[in-house]
C-alpha positions as CSV (number, residue, x, y, z in Angstrom):
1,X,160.9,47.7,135.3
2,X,164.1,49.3,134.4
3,X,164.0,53.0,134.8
4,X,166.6,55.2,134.0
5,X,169.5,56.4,131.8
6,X,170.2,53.7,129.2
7,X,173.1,54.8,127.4
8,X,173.9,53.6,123.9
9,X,177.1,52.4,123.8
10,X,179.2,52.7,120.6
11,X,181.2,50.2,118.8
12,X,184.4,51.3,118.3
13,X,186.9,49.3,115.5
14,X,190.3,49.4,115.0
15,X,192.2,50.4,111.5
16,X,191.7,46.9,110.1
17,X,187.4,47.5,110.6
18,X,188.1,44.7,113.5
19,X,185.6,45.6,116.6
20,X,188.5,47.0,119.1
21,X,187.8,45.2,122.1
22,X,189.8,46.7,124.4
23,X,188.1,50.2,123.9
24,X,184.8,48.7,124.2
25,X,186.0,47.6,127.5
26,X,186.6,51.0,128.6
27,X,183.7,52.4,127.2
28,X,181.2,50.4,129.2
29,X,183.6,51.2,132.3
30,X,183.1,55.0,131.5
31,X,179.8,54.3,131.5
32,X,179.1,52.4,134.2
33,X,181.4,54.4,136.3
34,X,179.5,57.6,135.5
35,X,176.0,56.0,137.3
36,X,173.9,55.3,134.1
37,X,171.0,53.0,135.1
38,X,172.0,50.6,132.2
39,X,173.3,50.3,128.8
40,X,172.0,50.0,125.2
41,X,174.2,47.7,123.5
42,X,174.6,47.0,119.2
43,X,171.8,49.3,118.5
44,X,172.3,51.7,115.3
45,X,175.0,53.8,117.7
46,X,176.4,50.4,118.4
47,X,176.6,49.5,114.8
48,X,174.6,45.9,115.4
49,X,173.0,46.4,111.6
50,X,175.7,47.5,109.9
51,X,177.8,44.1,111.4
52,X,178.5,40.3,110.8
53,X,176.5,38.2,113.1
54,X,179.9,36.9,114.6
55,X,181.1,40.4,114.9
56,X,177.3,41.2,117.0
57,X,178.0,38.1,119.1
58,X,181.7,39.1,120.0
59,X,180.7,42.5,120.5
60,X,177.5,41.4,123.2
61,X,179.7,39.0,124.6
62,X,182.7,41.4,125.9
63,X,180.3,44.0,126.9
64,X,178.5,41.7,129.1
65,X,181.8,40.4,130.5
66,X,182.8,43.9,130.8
67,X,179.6,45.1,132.9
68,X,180.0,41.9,135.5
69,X,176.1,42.1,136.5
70,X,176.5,45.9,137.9
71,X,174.1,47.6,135.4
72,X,171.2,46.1,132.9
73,X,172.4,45.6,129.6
74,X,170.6,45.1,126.6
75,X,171.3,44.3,123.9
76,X,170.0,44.5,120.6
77,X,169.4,41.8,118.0
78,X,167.1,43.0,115.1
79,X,167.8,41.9,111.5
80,X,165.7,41.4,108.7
81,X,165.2,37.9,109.0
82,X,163.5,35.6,112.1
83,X,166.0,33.4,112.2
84,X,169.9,35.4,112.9
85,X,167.2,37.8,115.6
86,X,166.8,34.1,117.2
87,X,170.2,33.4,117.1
88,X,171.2,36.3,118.2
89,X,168.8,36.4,120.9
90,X,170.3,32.6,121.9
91,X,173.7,34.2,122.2
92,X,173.1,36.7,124.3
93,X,170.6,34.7,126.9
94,X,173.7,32.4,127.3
95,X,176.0,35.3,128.1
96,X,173.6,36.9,130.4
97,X,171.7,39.5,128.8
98,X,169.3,41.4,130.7
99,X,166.9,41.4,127.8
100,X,166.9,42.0,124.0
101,X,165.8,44.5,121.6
102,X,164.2,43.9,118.2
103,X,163.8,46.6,115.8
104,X,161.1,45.4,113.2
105,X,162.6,43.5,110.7
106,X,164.1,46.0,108.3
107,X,164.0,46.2,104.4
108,X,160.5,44.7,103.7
109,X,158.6,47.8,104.9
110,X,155.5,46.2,103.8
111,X,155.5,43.6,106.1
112,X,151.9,42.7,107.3
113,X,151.1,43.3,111.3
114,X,150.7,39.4,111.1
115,X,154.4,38.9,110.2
116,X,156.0,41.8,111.8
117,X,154.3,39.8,115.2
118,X,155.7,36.4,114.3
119,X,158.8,38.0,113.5
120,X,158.9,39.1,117.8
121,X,156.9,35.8,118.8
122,X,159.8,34.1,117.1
123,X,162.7,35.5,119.8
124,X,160.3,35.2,122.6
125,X,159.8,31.2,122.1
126,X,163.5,31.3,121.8
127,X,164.8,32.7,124.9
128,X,163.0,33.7,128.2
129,X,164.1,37.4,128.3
130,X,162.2,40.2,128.5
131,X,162.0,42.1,124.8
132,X,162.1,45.8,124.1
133,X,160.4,47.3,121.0
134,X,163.2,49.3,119.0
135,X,160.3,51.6,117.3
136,X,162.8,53.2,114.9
137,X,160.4,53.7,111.4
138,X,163.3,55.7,110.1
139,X,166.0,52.9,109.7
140,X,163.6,50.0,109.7
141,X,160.4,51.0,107.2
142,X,158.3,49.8,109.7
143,X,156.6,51.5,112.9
144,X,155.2,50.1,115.7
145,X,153.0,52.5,117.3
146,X,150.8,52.6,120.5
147,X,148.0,50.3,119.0
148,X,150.1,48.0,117.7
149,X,152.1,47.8,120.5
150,X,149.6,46.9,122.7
151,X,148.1,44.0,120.6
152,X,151.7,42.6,120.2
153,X,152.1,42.6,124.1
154,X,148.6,40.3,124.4
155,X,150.8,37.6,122.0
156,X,154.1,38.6,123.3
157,X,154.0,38.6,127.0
158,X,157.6,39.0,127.6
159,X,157.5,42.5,126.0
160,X,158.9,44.5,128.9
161,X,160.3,47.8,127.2
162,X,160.0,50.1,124.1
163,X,162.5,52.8,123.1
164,X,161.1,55.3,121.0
165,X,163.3,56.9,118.2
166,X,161.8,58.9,115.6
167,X,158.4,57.2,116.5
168,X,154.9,58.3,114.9
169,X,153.0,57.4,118.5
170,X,152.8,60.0,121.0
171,X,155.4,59.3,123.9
172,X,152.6,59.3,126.5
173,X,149.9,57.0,124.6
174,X,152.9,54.6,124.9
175,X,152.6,54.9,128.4
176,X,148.7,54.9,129.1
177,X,148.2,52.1,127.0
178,X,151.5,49.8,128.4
179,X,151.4,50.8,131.9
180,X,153.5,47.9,132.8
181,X,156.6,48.6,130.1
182,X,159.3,50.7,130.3
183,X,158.7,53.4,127.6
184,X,162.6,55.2,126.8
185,X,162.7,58.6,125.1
186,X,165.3,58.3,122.1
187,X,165.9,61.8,122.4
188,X,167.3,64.2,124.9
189,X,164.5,65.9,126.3
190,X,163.3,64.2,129.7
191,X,162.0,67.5,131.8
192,X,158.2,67.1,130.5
193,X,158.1,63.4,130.6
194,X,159.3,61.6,133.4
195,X,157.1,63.3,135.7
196,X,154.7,61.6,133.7
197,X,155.6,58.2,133.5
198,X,158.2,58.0,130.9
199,X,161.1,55.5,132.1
200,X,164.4,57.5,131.2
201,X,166.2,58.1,128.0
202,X,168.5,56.5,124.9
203,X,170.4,59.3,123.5
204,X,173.0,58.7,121.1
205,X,174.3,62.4,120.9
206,X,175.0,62.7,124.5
207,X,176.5,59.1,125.5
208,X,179.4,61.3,125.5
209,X,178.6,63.2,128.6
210,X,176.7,60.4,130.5
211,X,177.4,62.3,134.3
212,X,175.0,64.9,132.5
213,X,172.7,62.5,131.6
214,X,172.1,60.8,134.8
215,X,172.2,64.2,137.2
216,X,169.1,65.0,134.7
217,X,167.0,61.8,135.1
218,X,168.3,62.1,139.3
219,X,167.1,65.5,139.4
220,X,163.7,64.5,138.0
221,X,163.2,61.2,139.8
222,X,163.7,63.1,143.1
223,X,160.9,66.1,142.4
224,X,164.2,68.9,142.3
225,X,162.7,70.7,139.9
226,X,164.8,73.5,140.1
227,X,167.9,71.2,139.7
228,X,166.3,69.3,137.0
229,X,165.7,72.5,134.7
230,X,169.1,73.4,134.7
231,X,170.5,70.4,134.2
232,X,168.5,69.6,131.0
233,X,169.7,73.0,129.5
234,X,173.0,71.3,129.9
235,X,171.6,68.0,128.4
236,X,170.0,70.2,125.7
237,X,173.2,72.3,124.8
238,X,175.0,69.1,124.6
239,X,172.6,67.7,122.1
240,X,171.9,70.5,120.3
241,X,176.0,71.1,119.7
242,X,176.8,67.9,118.7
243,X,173.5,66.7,116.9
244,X,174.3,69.7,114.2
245,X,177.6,68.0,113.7
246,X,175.5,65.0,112.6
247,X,173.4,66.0,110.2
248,X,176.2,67.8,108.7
249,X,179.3,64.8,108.7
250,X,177.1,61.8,109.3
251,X,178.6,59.5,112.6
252,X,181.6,60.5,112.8
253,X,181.4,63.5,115.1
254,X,180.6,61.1,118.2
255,X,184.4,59.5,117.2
256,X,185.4,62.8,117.8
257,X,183.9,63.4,120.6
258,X,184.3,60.5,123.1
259,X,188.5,61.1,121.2
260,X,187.5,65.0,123.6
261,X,186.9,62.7,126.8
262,X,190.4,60.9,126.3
263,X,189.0,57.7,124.7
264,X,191.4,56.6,121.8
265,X,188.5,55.7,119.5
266,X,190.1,54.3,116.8
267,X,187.6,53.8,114.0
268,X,183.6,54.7,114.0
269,X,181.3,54.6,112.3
270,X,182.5,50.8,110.8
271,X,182.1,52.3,107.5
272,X,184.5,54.2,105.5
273,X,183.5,57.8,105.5
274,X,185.0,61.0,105.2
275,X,187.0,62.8,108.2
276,X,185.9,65.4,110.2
277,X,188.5,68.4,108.9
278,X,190.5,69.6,112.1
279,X,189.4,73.4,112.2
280,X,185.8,71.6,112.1
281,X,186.8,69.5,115.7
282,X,188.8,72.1,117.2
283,X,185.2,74.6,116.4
284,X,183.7,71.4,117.6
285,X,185.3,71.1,120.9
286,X,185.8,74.7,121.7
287,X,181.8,75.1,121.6
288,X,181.5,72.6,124.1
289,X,183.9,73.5,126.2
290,X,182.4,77.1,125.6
291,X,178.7,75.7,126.5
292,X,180.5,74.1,129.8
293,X,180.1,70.8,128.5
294,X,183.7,69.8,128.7
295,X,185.9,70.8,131.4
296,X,187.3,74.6,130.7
């Protein structure tokens, strides 16, 4: 079972919209480099939905060349039809993946449990990796909670892993009823779950600061308790700073912040949006280095 921090990587683009390879390189060096358990690849950080399927394939292919084996990658291929998840799925088996991760497929939010099953069963004929649930009923229209969870593990055996973004299940019935899956926390709060069987975290508004990220789930997994509480203020601070950037200029703020760790992020989100305004990233980085985030 993979336990850990699974970081979700982003997808950075260059100023023709073309995925910047390069920088993705570095990125899952950074990562890597920083101890995270594994990574979290094309998810809606990585931008998978909001990309061609050649663009998904190119971008799975030179992060698994990137992480050589040293960390568990996976990598996500939901989309709203059976047959570019399977494809997808195909792609990355052949370069390697650790597993997959399906979100349900998106758009027809009244898909029936029948469908929204054959729509999984389909990747798992496909390919022998294991298969995380994406539950993410805010992007997709579609939740998979506990109960449906567990009666799509008795026809999908290779289910291995769910991670759990703005889910309607409680965290914890996750993991009574799958005792033998790795249940992942989208958000940033790990102190009153690991001790309780939670498998580690996916949280897109501190990839930034992954060092923080993996002293937390360290400090847990080891019983330091006192270490663990202060390293999840930091964790919290971190995601409390920059998630208020979110709500208020959509994705760009994590451009701006992995620019603040020396990254030369080009382009991101894919889309075209509007800039953060510089007073608003200077406030930006002088709360975090403020907060201790970033180095003084």
């Amino acid at each position: 079972m993979i336990r850990g921090v699974l970081l979700p990587v982003i997808t950075p683009f260059d100023e023709k919209v073309r995925v910047d390879e390069q920088m993705m390189r570095q990125l899952v060096d950074f990562h890597i480099k920083a101890g995270v358990q594994g990574l979290f690849v094309l998810g809606s950080t990585g931008q998978g939905p909001a990309m061609t399927i050649e663009e998904r394939k190119q971008t799975a292919a030179v992060a698994l060349d990137q992480a050589k084996s040293r960390v568990p990658v996976i990598i996500h291929v939901g989309t709203a039809d059976a047959g570019s998840a399977v494809e997808l799925a195909e792609h990355a088996a052949a370069h390697k993946a650790d597993a997959v991760a399906i979100v349900p497929p998106y758009y027809y939010s009244d898909h029936t449990e029948y469908e929204i099953i054959a729509h999984y069963k389909a990747v798992h004929k496909a390919v022998p990796l294991p298969i995380f649930i994406y539950e993410n009923p805010k992007y997709s229209g579609i939740s998979i909670p506990p109960g449906l969870a567990v009666r799509m593990k008795e026809q999908v055996p290779a289910l291995k892993g769910i991670k759990v973004a703005y889910g309607q299940g409680a965290l914890l019935e996750y993991v009574r009823l799958l005792p033998d899956i790795s249940v992942f926390t989208g958000n940033a709060d790990l102190f009153g779950l690991v001790p309780f069987g939670v498998a580690g975290m996916i949280n897109p508004p501190t990839s930034f600061v992954p060092e923080l990220c993996v002293d937390l789930f360290k400090a847990l997994d080891s019983q330091d308790y006192p270490r663990a509480v202060e390293a999840q203020k930091r964790v919290d601070t971190a995601a409390r700073i920059v998630a208020a950037r979110l709500r208020k200029y959509g994705r760009v703020p994590l451009q701006e912040v992995f620019r603040m760790r020396g990254f030369a992020v080009k382009r991101f989100p894919k889309w075209e949006t509007e800039q953060m305004p510089k007073d608003e990233i200077m406030k930006l980085e002088r709360d975090l280095r403020e907060a201790g985030i970033l180095g003084q």
